[in-house]
Structure formats: structure tokens, C-alpha cells
N, C-alpha and C positions, 0 to 999 in steps of 0.2 A: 246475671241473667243471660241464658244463651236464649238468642234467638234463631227460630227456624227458619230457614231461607223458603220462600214465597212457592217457590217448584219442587220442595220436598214432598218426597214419598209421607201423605199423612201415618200410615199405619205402620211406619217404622217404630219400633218398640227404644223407648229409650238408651237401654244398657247396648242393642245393636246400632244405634247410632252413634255411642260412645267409643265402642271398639272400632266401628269405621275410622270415626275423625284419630283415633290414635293412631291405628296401624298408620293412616294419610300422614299424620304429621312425624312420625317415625320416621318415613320415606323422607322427607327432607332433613334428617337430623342424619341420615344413612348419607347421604348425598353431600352432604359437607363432609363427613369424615372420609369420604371413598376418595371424594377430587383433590383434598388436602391432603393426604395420606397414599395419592396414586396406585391405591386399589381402583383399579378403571376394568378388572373383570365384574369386582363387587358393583359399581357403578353402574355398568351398561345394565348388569341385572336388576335394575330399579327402578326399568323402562318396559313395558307390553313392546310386543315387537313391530307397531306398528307408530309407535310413537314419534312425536316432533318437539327438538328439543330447541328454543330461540335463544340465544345468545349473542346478538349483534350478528349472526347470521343463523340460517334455518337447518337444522341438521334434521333427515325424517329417514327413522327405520333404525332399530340398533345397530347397525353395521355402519352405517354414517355417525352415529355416537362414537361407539368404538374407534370408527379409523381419527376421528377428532382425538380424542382422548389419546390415544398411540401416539397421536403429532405434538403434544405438547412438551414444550422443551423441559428439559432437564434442569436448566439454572432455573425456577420460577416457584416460589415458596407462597402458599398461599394459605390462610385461614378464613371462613367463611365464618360469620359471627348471625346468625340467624334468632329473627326476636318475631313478636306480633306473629305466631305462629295462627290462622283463624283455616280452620276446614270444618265444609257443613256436607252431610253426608246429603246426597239428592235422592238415592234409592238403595237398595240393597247389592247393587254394582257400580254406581257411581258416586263422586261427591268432585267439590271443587273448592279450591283453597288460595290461600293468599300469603304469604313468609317477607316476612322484610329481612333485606340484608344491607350486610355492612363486611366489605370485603378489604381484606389486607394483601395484599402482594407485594416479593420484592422479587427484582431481575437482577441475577449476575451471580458468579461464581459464590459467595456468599452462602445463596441458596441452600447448597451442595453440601454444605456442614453442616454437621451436627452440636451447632451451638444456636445459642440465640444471636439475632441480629437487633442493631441498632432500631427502636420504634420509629414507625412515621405517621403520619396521618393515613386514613383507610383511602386505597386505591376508587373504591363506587361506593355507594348507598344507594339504594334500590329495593324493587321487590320481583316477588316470583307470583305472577298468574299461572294457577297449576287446575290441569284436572285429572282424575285419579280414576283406575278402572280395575276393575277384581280382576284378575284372571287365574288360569288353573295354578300358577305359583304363588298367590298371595296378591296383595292391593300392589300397584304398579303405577307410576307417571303414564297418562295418556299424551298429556302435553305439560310443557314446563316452557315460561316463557317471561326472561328478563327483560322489565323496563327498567333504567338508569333512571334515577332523579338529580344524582353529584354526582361528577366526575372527578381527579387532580388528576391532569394532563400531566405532572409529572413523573408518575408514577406508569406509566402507560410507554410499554414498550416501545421503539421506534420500529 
């Protein structure tokens, strides 16, 4: 049973709420493959340009996406494991959604290879408060914003 979030547009027609909530949850399935795979031109693209992206610190505007993404090192191998996918379409320009993750990272030359590396336990668990806005390229992050729920401080670069 999907239920309709309280602030939706009533006369949204079903099959266009459908296609909202997919394009929406597309975008985060784009978003792990882009940061994992340091496609960071495809990435920044899957932000409206006025967007604010939270991650332990507030990035606001693609250009501050982008110069973060540019900054990230080179040894750091990440897989973003993304479940409980829930987006509720609010209007026929907005919706807003919710992604659990569960993120792997490892630090060090390792990285850098093209083999597999030793398994560890997942660096966070968490999720993603997101809200999502149409613009003239398609459905787009307006905001995207990580709360941790676990951490392994071991795993956590110094």
C-alpha cells in the first residue's frame, strides 16, 4: 500500500506520480554510481544549480559540489549500498524522499588497483533526507542531506 503524503498535490494522476517517484529515486541510484565511479561531471549534473548538498559539512551551488568532488583524493575506493528507497511526489515539480545507506570505504594505495580489496565492515550507515525539483534538464537534487546513524572510527581517515 503506498501511501500519499498529507501535502500532496491531490489531483496528481497516478501513473504521473509514478514516474516522479522513479525519475526521484533514479537520481540517487545515479549518485552512487557517479561518486563511486568518479564520474563527478555526471554527479554535479544531478544537482539544480542552486542546490545544497550536507555531508558533514554544507556544500550550496554546483560549483561548491564540483570543487568538493575535484578535492577528493585519489587512494579512497568507495561503494555506496543504497536500500529503503521511499519518494512521495508533493506536486508536479516537487517531491521529497528518504534512501538508507550503507557505505564502504577503504583508504590507501590499494584503492588505486584494479583488483578487489580485503572486505571490512561498512565505513557509516545512514540515510539521505532529499528534496527533488524538475527543472528544464530533468528531476534534479534540490537538497540532499546525510544524517549518520553508525559510524567505525576505524575506517575514517585521519
Amino acid at each position: 500500500m503506498i501511501l500519499q503524503h498529507p501535502t500532496a498535490e491531490p489531483g496528481l494522476a497516478p501513473l504521473k506520480r509514478m514516474l516522479i517517484e522513479r525519475a526521484c529515486e533514479q537520481l540517487s541510484v545515479a549518485y552512487a554510481r557517479a561518486v563511486d565511479f568518479r564520474d563527478y561531471d555526471a554527479f554535479v549534473d544531478l544537482f539544480a544549480d542552486d542546490a545544497c548538498l550536507e555531508l558533514g559539512m554544507r556544500l550550496e551551488g554546483k560549483e561548491a559540489i564540483r570543487r568538493s568532488m575535484e578535492a577528493r583524493a585519489e587512494d579512497i575506493r568507495t561503494r555506496h549500498v543504497l536500500t529503503n528507497i521511499s519518494v512521495e511526489a508533493r506536486d508536479s515539480r516537487h517531491a521529497r524522499g528518504t534512501v538508507y545507506l550503507t557505505l564502504y570505504r577503504h583508504v590507501g594505495l590499494d584503492s588505486m588497483r584494479d583488483a578487489p580489496i580485503p572486505s571490512t565492515v561498512p565505513t557509516a550507515v545512514g540515510h539521505y533526507d532529499d528534496t527533488y525539483v524538475l527543472t528544464t534538464a530533468g528531476w534534479r537534487f534540490q537538497t540532499r542531506k546525510l544524517h549518520v546513524a553508525f559510524r567505525n572510527p576505524a575506517t575514517i581517515r585521519a
